[in-house]
C-alpha positions as YAML, in Angstrom:
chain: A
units: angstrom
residues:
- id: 1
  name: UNK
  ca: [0.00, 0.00, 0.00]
- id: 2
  name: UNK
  ca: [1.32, 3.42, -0.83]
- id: 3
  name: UNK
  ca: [2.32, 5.50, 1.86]
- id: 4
  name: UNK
  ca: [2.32, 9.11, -0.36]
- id: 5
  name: UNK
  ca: [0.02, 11.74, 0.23]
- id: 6
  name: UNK
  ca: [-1.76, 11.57, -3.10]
- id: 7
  name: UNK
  ca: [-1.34, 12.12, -6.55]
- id: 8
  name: UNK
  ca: [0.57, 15.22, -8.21]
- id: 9
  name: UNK
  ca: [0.11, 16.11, -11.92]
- id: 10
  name: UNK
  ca: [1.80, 18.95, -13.70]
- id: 11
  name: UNK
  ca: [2.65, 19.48, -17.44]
- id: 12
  name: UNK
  ca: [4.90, 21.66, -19.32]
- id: 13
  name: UNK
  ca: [5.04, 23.30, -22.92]
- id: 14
  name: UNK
  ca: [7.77, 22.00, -24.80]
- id: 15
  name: UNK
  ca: [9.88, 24.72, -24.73]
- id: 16
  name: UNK
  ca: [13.34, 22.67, -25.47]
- id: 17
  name: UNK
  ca: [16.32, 23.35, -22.91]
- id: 18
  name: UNK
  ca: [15.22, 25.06, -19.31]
- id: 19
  name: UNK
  ca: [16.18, 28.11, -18.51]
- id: 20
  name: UNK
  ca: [16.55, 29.07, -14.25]
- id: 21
  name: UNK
  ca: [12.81, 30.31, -14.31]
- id: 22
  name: UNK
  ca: [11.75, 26.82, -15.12]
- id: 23
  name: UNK
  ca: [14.13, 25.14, -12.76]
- id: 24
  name: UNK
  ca: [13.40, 27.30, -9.72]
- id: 25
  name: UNK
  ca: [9.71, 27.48, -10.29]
- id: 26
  name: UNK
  ca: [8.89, 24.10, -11.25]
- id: 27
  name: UNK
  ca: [11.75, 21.96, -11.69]
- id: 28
  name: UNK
  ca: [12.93, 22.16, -8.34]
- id: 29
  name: UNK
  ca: [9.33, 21.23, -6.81]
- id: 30
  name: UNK
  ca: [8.63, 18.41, -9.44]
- id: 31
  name: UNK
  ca: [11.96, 16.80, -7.87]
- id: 32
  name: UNK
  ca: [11.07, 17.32, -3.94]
- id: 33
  name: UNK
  ca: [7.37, 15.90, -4.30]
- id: 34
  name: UNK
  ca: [8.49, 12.90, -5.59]
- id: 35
  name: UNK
  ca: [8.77, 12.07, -1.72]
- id: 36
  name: UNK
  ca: [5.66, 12.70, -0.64]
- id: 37
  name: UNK
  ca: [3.34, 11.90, -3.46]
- id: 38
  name: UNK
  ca: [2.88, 9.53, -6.72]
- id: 39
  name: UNK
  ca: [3.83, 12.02, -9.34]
- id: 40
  name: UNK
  ca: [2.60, 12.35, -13.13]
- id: 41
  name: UNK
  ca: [4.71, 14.79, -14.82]
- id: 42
  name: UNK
  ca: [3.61, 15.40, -18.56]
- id: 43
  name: UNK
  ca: [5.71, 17.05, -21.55]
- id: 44
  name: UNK
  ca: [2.04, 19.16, -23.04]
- id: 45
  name: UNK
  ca: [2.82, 19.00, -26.34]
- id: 46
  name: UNK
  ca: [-0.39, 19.38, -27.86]
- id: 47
  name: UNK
  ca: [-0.94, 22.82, -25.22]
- id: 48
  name: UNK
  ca: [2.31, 24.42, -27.19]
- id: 49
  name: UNK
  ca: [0.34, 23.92, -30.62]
- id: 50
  name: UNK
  ca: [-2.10, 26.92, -29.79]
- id: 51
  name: UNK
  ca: [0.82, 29.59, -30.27]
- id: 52
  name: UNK
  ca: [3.32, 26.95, -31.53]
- id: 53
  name: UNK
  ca: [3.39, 28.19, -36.17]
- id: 54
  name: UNK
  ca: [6.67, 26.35, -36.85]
- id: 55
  name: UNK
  ca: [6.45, 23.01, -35.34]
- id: 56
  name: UNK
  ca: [9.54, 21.27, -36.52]
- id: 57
  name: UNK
  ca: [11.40, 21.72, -33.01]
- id: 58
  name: UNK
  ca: [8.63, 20.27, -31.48]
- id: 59
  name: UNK
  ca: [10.13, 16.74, -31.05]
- id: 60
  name: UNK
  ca: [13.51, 18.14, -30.08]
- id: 61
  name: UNK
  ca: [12.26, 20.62, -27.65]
- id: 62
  name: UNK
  ca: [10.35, 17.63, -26.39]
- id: 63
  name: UNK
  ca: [13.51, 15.40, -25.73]
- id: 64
  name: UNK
  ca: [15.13, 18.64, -24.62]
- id: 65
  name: UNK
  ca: [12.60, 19.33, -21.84]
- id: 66
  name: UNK
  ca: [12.67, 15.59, -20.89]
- id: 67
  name: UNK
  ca: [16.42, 15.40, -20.62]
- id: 68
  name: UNK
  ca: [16.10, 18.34, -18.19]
- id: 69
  name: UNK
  ca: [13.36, 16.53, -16.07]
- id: 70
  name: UNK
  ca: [15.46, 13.30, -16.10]
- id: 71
  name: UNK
  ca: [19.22, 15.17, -15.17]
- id: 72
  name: UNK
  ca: [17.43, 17.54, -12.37]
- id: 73
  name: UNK
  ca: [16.45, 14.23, -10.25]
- id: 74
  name: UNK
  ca: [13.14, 13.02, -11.49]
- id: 75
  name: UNK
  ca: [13.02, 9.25, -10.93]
- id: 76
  name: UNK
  ca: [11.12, 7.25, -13.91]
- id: 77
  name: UNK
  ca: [10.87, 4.11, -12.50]
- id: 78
  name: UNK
  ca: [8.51, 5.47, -9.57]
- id: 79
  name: UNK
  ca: [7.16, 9.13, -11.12]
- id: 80
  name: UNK
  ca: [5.73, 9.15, -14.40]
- id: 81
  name: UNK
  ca: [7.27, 11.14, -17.05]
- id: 82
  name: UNK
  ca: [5.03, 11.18, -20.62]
- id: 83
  name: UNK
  ca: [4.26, 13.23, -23.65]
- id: 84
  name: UNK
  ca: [0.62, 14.56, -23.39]
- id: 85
  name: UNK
  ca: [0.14, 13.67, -26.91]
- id: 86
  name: UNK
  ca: [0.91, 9.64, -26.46]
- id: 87
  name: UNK
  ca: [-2.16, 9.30, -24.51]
- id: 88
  name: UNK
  ca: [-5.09, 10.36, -26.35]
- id: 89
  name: UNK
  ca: [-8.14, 9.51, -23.99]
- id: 90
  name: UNK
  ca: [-7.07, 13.29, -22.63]
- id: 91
  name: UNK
  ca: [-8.35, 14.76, -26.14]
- id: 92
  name: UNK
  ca: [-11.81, 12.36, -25.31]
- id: 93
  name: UNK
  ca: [-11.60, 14.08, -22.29]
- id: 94
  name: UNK
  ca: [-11.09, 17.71, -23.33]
- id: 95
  name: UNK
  ca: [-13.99, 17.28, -25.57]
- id: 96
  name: UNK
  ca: [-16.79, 16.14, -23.19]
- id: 97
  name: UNK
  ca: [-15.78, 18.89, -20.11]
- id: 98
  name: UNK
  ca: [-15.95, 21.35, -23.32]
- id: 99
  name: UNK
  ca: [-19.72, 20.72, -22.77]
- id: 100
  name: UNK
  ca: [-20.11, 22.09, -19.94]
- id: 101
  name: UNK
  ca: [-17.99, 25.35, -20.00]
- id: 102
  name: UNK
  ca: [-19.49, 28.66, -20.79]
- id: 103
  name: UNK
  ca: [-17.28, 30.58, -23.35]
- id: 104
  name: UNK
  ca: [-17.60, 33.62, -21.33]
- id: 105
  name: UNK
  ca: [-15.40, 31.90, -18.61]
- id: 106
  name: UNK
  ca: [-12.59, 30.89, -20.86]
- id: 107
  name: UNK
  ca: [-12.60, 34.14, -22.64]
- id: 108
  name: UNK
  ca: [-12.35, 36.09, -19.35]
- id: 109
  name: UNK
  ca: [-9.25, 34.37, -17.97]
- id: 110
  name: UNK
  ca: [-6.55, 36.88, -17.49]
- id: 111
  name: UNK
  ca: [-4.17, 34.79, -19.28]
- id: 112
  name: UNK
  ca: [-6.64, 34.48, -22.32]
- id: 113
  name: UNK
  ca: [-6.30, 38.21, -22.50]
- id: 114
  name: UNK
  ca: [-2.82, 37.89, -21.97]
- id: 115
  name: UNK
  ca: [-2.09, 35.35, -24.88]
- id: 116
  name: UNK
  ca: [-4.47, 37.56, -27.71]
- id: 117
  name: UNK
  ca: [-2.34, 40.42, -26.70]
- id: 118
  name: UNK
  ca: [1.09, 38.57, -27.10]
- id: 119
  name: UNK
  ca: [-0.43, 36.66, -30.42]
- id: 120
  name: UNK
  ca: [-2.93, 38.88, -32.15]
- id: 121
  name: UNK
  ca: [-2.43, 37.32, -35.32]
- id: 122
  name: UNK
  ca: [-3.02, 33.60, -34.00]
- id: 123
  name: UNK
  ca: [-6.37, 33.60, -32.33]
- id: 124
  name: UNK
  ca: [-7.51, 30.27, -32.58]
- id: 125
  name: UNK
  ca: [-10.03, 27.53, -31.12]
- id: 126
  name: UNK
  ca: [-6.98, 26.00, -29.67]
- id: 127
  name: UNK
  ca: [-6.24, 29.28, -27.34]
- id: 128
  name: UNK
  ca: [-9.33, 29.82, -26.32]
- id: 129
  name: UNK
  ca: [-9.93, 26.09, -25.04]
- id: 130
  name: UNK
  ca: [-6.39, 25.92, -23.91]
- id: 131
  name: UNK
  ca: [-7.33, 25.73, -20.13]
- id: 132
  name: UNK
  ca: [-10.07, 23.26, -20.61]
- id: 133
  name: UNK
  ca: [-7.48, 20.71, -22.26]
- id: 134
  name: UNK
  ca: [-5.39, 21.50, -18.71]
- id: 135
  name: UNK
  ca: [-8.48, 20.60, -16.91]
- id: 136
  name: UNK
  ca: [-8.53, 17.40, -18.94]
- id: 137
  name: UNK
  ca: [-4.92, 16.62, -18.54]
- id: 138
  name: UNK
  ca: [-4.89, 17.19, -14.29]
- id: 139
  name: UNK
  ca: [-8.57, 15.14, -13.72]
- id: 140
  name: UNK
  ca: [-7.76, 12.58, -16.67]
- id: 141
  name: UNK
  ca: [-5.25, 11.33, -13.99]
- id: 142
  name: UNK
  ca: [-7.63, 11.97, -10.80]
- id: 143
  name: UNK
  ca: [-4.60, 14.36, -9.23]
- id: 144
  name: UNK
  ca: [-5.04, 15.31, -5.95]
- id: 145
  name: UNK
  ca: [-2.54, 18.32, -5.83]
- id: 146
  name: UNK
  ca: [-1.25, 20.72, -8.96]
- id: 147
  name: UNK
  ca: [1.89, 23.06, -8.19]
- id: 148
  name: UNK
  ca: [1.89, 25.79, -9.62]
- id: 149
  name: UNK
  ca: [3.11, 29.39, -9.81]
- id: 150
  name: UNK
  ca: [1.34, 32.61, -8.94]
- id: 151
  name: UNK
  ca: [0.04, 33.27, -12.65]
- id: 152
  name: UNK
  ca: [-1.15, 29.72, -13.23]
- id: 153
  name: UNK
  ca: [-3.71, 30.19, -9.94]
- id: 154
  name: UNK
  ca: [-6.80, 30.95, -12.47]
- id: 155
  name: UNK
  ca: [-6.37, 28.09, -14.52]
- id: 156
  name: UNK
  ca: [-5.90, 25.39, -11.39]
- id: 157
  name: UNK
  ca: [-9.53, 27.36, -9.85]
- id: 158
  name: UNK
  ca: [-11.20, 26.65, -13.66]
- id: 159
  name: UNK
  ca: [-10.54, 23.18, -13.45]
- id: 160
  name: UNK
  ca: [-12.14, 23.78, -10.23]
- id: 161
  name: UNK
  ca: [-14.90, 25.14, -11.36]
- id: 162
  name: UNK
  ca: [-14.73, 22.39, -14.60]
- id: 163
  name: UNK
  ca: [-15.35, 19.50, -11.84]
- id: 164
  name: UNK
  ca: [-17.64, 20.77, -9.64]
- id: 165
  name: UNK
  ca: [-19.60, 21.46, -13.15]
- id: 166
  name: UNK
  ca: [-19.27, 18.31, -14.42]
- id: 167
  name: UNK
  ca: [-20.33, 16.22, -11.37]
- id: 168
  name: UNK
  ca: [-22.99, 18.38, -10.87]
- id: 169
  name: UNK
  ca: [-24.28, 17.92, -14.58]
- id: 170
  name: UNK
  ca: [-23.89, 14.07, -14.93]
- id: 171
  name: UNK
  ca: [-25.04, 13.45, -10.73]
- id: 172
  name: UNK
  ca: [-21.66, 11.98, -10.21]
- id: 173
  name: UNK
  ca: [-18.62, 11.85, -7.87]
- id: 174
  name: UNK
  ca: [-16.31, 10.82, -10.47]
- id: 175
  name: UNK
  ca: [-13.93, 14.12, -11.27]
- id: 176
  name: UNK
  ca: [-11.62, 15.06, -8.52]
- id: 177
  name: UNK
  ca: [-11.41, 18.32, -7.55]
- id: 178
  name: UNK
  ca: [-7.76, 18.98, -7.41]
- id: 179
  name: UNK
  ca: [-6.12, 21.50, -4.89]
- id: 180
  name: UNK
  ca: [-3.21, 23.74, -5.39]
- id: 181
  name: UNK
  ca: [0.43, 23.60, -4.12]
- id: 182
  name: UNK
  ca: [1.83, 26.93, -4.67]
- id: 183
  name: UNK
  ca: [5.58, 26.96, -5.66]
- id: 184
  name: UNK
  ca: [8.41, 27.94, -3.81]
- id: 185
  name: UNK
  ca: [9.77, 30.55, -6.10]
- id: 186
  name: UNK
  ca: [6.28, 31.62, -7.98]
- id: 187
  name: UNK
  ca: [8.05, 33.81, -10.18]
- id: 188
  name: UNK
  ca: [11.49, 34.52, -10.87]
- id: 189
  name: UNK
  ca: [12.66, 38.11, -12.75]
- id: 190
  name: UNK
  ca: [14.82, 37.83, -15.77]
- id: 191
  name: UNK
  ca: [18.21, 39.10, -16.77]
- id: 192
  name: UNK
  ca: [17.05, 42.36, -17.69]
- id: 193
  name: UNK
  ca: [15.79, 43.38, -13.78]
- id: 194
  name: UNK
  ca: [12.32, 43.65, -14.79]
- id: 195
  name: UNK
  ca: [10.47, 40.92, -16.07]
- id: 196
  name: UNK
  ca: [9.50, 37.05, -15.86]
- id: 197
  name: UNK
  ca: [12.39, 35.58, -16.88]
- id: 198
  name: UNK
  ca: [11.70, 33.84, -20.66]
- id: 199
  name: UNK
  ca: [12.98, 32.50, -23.99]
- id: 200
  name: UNK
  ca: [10.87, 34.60, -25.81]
- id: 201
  name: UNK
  ca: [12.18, 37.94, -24.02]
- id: 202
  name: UNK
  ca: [15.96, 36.90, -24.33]
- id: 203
  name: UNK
  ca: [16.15, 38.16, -20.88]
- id: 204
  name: UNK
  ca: [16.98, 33.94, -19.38]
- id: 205
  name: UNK
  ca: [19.89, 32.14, -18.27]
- id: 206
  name: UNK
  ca: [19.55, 28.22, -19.62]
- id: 207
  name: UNK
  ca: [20.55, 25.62, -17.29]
- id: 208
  name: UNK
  ca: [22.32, 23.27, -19.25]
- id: 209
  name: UNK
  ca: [24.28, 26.48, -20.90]
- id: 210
  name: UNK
  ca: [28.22, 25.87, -20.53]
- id: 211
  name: UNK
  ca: [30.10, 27.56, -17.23]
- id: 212
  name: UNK
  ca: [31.17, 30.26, -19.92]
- id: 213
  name: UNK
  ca: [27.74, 31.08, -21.54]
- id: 214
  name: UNK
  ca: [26.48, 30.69, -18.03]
- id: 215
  name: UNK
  ca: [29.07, 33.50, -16.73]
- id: 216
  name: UNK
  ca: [28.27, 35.67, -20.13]
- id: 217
  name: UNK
  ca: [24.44, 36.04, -19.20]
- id: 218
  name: UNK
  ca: [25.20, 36.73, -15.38]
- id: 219
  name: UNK
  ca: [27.77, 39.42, -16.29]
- id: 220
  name: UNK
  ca: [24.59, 41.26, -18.79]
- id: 221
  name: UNK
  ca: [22.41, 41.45, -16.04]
- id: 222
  name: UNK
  ca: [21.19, 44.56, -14.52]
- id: 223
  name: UNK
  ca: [21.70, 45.37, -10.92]
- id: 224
  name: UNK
  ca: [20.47, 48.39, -8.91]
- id: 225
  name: UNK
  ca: [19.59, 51.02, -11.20]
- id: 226
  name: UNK
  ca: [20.50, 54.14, -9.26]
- id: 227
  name: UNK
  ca: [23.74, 52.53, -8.85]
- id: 228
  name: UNK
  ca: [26.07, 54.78, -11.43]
- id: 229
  name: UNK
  ca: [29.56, 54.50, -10.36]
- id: 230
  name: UNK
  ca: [31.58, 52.14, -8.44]
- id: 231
  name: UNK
  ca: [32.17, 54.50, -5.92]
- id: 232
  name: UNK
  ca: [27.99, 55.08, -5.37]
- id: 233
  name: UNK
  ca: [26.75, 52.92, -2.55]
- id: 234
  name: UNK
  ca: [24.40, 50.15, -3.76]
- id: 235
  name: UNK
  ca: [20.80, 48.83, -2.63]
- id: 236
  name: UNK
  ca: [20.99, 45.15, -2.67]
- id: 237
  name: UNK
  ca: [17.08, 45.20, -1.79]
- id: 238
  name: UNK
  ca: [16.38, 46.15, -5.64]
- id: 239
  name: UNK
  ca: [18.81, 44.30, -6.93]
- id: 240
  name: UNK
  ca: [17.97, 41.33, -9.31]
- id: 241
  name: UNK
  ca: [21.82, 39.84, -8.87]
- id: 242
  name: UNK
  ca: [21.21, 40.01, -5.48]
- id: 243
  name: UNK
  ca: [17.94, 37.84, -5.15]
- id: 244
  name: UNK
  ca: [19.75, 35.38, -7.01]
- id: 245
  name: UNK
  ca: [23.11, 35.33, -4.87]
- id: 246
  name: UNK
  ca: [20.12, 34.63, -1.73]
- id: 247
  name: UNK
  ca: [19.56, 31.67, -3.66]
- id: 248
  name: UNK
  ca: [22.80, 30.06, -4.82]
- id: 249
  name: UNK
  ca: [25.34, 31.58, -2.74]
- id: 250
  name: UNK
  ca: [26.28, 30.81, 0.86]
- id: 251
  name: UNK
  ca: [24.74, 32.42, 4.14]
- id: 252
  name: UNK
  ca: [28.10, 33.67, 4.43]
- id: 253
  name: UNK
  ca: [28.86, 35.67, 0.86]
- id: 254
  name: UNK
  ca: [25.05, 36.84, 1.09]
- id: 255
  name: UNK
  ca: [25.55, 38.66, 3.98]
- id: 256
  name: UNK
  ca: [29.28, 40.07, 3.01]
- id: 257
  name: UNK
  ca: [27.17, 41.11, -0.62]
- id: 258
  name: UNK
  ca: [24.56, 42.81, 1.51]
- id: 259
  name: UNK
  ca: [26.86, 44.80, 3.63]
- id: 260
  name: UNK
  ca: [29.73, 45.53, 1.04]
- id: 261
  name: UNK
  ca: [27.73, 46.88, -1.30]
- id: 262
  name: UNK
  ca: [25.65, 48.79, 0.70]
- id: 263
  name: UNK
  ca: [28.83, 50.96, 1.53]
- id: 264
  name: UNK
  ca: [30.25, 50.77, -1.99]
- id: 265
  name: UNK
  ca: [32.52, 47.62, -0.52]
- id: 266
  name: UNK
  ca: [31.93, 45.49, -3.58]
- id: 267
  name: UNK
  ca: [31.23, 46.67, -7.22]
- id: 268
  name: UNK
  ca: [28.54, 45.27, -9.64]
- id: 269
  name: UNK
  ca: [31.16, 43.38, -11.70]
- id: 270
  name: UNK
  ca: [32.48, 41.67, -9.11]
- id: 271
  name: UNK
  ca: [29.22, 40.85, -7.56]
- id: 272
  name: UNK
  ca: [28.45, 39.15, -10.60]
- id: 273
  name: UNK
  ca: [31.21, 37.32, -10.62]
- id: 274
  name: UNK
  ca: [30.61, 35.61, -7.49]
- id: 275
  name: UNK
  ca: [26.95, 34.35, -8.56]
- id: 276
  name: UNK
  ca: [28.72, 33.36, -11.85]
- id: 277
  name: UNK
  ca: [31.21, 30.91, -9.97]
- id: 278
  name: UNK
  ca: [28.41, 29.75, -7.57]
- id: 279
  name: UNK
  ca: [25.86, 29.30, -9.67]
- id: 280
  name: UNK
  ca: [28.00, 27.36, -12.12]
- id: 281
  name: UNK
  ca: [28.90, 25.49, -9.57]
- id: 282
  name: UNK
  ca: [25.62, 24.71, -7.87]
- id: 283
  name: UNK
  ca: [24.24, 23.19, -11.83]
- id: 284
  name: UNK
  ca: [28.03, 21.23, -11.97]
- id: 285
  name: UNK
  ca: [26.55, 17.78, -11.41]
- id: 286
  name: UNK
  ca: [22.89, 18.46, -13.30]
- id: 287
  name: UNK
  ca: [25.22, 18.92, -16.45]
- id: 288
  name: UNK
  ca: [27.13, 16.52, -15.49]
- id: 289
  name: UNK
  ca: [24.33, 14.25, -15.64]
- id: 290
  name: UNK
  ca: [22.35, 15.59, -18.49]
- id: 291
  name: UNK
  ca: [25.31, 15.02, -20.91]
- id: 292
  name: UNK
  ca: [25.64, 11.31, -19.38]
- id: 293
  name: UNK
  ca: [22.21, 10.97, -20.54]
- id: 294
  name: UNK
  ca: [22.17, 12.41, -23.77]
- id: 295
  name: UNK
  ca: [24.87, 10.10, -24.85]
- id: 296
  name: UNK
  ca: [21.80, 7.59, -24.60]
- id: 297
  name: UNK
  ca: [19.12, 9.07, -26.67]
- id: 298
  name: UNK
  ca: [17.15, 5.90, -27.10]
- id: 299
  name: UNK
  ca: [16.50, 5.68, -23.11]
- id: 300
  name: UNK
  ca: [15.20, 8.80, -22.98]
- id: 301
  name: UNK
  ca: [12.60, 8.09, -25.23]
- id: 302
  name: UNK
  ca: [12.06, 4.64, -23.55]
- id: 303
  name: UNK
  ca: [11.39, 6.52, -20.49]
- id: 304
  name: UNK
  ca: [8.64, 8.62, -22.33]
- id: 305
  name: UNK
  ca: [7.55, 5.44, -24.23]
- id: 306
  name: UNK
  ca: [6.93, 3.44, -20.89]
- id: 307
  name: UNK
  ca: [5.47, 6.78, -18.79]
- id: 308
  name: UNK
  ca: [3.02, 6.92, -21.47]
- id: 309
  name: UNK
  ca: [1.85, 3.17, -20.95]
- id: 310
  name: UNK
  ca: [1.65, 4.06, -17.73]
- id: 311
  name: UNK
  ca: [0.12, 6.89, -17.91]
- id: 312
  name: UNK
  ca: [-2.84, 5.17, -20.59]
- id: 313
  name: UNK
  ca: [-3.72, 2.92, -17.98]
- id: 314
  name: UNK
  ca: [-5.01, 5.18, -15.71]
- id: 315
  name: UNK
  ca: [-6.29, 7.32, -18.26]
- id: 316
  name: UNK
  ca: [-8.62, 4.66, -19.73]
- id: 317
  name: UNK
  ca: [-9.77, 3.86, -16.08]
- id: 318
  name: UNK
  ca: [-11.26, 7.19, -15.58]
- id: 319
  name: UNK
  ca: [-12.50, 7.36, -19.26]
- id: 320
  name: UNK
  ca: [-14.51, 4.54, -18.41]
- id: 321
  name: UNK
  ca: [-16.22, 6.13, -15.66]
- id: 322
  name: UNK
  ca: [-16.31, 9.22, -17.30]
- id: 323
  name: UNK
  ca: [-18.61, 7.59, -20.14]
- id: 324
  name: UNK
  ca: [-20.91, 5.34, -17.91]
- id: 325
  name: UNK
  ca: [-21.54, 9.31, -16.11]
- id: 326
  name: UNK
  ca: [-22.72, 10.88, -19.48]
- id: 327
  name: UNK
  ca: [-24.75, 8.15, -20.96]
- id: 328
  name: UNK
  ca: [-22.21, 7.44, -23.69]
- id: 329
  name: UNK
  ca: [-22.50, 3.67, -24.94]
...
């Protein structure tokens, strides 16, 4: 008999190689949860087709997300790792809770708004029903808990709403309504000082990047920006480098950065510097292990290959009960 808490699912876009936004926001989590509950983690392939026009890095991004999962401590042979788009009872799925959500809901969702704004042009179907396909991929695998950041806290309370919906509709108990695990680190600023760090802003710092590219992106970012001159006294409470050094430095050099350059002790370059060497060396054995496991291409698919069997099983289970709740033959 299992002793974990209950059942985690969480997917992510395809995005190829994870960048320290990704790895302190979810990465981290996905890793640490594995010892408290049966996880299902899911590579959402078919999500990253709504703003996705060029798909021919999809199946490389794919391996390169998975190799990521895989290196960063995710364990395959008791979490399940999958591509969304191997099991395709969640499209079954996405289709029937479409019944019974009101368009006004979806189109309200501040990240709807947020997606026509950053893709005018690309509009479609796809967008629009993009968080009832995430309400199909977390209750397809009757998931207890969801982590998730800050911005993602709309979507998790739809599928809320989805389940409550459906049970109420079809006079059932067979949708679980999931609750939320907030992340650690809900949002972490990019390279520029200013926003969420992402690909598509330039403004992120890629974990499997080499010690030198690694060093190159630290040294570009932008630190306290009254700060003019070495000789001007610092405010490490504004500071983007600094919120970073918090993280990957030691109690020790966190407080000496704090103090120093506060009175102007330490300058911005060699501030940088310091998170450079720490945080190169803090991501030392996740490359380490990444490139071990990309010398083994095959495996990594395996591991997708036999999540997704996995994965099917259960998803057929509650499809099952799904269709004996709506009637279907």
């Amino acid at each position: 008999m299992s002793t974990k808490k209950g059942r985690v699912f969480s997917g992510a876009r395809p995005t190829g190689r994870q960048h320290l936004g990704n790895y302190l926001g979810a990465i981290k989590n996905y890793v640490a949860l594995q010892d408290e509950y049966d996880c299902v983690y899911c590579v959402v392939d078919l999500h990253a087709l709504t703003t996705v026009e060029d798909t021919e890095d999809l199946r490389q991004n794919t391996y390169e997300m998975a190799l990521d999962f895989l290196a960063a401590g995710i364990r395959p042979e008791e979490s399940i790792v999958f591509v969304q788009s191997h099991v395709p009872q969640v499209t079954e799925l996405h289709t029937i809770l479409s019944m019974v959500t009101p368009l006004g809901k979806l189109t309200d969702l501040p990240t709807f708004k947020e997606k026509v704004r950053m893709h005018p042009h690309n509009i479609n179907y796809g967008l629009v029903g993009y968080p009832v396909l995430m309400a199909a991929d977390i209750t397809l695998y009757k998931a207890s808990v969801v982590p998730v950041g800050v911005d993602q806290a709309s979507h998790l309370e739809f599928t809320r709403e989805t389940v409550r919906s459906f049970n109420y509709r079809f006079k059932t108990n067979v949708l679980i309504e999931p609750e939320m695990k907030v992340t650690e680190v809900p949002k972490v600023i990019g390279i520029d000082g200013q926003q969420k760090m992402s690909k598509s802003l330039d403004n992120h710092i890629e974990i499997a990047a080499t010690p030198e590219e690694t060093t190159k992106r630290v040294m570009m970012m932008v630190t306290d920006p009254q700060r003019q001159r070495r000789s001007d006294p610092g405010n490490p409470d504004v500071c983007n480098v600094f919120s970073f050094h918090k993280i990957f430095s030691s109690a020790e050099e966190v407080e000496m950065v704090n103090v120093e350059c506060r009175r102007a002790g330490i300058g911005c370059v060699d501030c940088k510097k310091l998170l450079a060497k720490n945080l190169n060396a803090h991501l030392a054995p996740f490359r380490a292990r990444r490139a071990e496991l990309d010398q083994k291409p095959d495996d990594v698919w395996n591991v997708l290959e036999d999540g997704a069997r996995r994965a099917r099983e259960i998803a057929e289970q509650t499809m099952r009960e799904v269709r004996a709740a709506v009637g279907l033959p």
